[in-house]
C-alpha positions in Angstrom: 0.0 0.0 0.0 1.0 3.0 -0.8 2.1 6.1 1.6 -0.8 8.1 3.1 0.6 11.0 2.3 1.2 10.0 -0.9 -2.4 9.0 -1.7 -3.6 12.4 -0.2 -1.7 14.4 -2.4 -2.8 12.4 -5.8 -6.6 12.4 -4.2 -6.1 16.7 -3.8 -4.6 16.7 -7.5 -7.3 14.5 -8.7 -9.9 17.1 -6.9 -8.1 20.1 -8.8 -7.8 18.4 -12.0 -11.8 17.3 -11.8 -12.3 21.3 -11.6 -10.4 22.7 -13.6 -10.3 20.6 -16.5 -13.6 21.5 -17.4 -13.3 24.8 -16.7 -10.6 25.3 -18.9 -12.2 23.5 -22.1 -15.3 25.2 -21.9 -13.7 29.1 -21.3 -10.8 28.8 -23.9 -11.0 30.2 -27.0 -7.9 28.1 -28.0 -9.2 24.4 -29.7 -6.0 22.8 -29.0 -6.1 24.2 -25.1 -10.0 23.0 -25.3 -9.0 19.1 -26.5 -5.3 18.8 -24.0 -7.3 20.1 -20.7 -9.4 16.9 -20.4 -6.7 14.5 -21.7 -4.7 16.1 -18.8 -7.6 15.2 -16.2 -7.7 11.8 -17.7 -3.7 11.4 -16.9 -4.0 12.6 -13.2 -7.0 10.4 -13.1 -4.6 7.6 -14.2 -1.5 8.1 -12.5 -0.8 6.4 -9.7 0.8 7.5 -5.9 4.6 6.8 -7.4 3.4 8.8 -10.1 3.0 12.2 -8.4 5.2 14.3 -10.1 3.4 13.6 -13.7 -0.2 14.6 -12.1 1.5 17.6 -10.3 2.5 18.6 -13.7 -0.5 18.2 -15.5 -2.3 19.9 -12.7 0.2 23.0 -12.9 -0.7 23.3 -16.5 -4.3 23.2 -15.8 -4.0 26.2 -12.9 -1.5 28.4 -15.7 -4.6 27.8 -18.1 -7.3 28.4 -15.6 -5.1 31.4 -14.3 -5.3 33.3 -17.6 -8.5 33.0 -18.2 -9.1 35.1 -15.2 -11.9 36.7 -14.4 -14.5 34.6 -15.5 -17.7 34.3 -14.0 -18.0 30.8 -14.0 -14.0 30.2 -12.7 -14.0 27.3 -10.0 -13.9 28.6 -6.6 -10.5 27.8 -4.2 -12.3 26.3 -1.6 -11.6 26.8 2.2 -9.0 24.4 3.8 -11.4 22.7 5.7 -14.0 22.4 2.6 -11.0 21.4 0.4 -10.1 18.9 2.7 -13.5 17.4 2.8 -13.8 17.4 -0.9 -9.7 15.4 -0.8 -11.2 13.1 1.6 -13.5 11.7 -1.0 -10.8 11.1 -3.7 -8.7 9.6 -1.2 -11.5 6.9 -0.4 -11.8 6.4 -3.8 -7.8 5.8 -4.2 -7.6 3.5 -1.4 -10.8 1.9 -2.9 -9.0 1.1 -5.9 -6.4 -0.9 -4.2 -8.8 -3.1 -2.1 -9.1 -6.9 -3.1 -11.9 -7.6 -5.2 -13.8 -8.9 -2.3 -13.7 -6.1 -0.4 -16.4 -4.0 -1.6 -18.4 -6.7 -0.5 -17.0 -7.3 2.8 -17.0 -2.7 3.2 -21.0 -3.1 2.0 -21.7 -5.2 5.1 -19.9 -4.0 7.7 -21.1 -0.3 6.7 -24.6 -1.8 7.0 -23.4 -3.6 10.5 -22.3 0.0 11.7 -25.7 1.9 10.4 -28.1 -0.5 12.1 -25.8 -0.8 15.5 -25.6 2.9 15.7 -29.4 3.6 15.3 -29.7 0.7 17.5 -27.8 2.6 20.2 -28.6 5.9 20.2 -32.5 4.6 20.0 -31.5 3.4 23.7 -31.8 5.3 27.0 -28.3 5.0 27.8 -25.5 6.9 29.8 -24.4 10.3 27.2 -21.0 9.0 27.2 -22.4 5.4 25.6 -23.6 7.5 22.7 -21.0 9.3 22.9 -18.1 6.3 22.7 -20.6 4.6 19.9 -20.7 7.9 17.5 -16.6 7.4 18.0 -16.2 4.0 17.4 -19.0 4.6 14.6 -16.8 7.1 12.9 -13.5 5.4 13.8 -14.3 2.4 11.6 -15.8 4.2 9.0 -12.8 6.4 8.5 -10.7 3.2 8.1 -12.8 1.9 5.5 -12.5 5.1 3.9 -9.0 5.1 3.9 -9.4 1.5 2.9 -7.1 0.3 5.9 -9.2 -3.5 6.3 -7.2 -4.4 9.3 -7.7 -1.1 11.5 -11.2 -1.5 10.0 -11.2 -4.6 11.6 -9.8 -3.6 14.8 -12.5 -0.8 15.4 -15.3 -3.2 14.4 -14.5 -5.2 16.9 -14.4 -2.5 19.5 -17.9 -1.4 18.0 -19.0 -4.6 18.2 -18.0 -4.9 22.1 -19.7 -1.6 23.0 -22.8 -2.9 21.9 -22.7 -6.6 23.6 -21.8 -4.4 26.7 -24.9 -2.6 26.4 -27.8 -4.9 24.6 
C-alpha cells in the first residue's frame, strides 16, 4: 500500500484536475487548449501514488490555463481548507478503494450496514451520554478506516464497535 501522504496528495490533485479541466475546455478560446485540458484530467485520473510528479505537472498546467482565463464568471472557486479537505477526503477513499481486493467492496458493503443498524440501535436506547458518545466514536472510527481502505484497523474498530454494543444490549 502506498504512503498516506502520498495517496492524499494524488486524491487533492485529482480534486483540482476534476475542476479545472472543465473549466478550462469550456472558457478557452484556444481548440487545441479545449481538447489537452481533459486529456490532462484523464492522466491525473490515471496516474498512480509513485506517479506524483506527472499529475502535479499536469495539474500545474491546468492552474497556468485556468489562471489566464481570469476573471470569468463561471472560474472554480478555491475552496476553504477545511472544505478542500473534505472534498480530498472523498478522492482519497476512492484511491484506497482502488487498491482493495476484489472482495472487499463486498465485505466494506456489510460492515457499513453492520455499523448503520448498530448505531441507530444505540442511540434509539436510554443509555449513559457517554455510551452515545463512545458509539458515534467508534461509529466514525471504523468508517474512517474503511474510507482510507485500511481493512485491518477497519477490523480492529469493528470489533471494538462490536463490544460496546454486547456491553450494552
Amino acid at each position: 500500500m502506498p504512503d498516506s501522504y502520498d495517496i492524499w496528495r494524488l486524491a487533492a490533485l485529482r480534486r483540482d484536475a476534476n475542476a479545472l479541466a472543465p473549466f478550462v475546455a469550456y472558457a478557452t478560446d484556444d481548440p487545441d487548449t479545449a481538447r489537452r485540458a481533459p486529456r490532462l484530467a484523464a492522466r491525473v485520473f490515471a496516474a498512480a501514488p509513485a506517479d506524483l510528479d506527472e499529475a502535479q505537472d499536469a495539474v500545474d498546467t491546468l492552474r497556468a490555463w485556468s489562471r489566464a482565463l481570469t476573471p470569468h464568471p463561471h472560474q472554480p472557486d478555491t475552496p476553504r481548507p477545511a472544505e478542500a479537505d473534505a472534498r480530498t477526503r472523498d478522492y482519497v477513499a476512492d484511491i484506497r478503494r482502488e487498491a482493495l481486493d476484489g472482495a472487499a467492496p463486498e465485505w466494506r458493503f456489510t460492515v457499513e450496514l453492520f455499523l448503520s443498524v448498530g448505531l441507530r440501535e444505540l442511540l434509539a436506547r436510554p443509555l449513559a451520554p457517554e455510551v452515545h458518545e463512545d458509539a458515534r466514536y467508534l461509529h466514525a472510527r471504523t468508517t474512517m478506516a474503511l474510507d482510507l481502505g485500511h481493512r485491518a484497523a477497519a477490523e480492529a474498530e469493528l470489533a471494538r464497535f462490536q463490544e460496546l454494543r454486547r456491553e450494552h444490549a
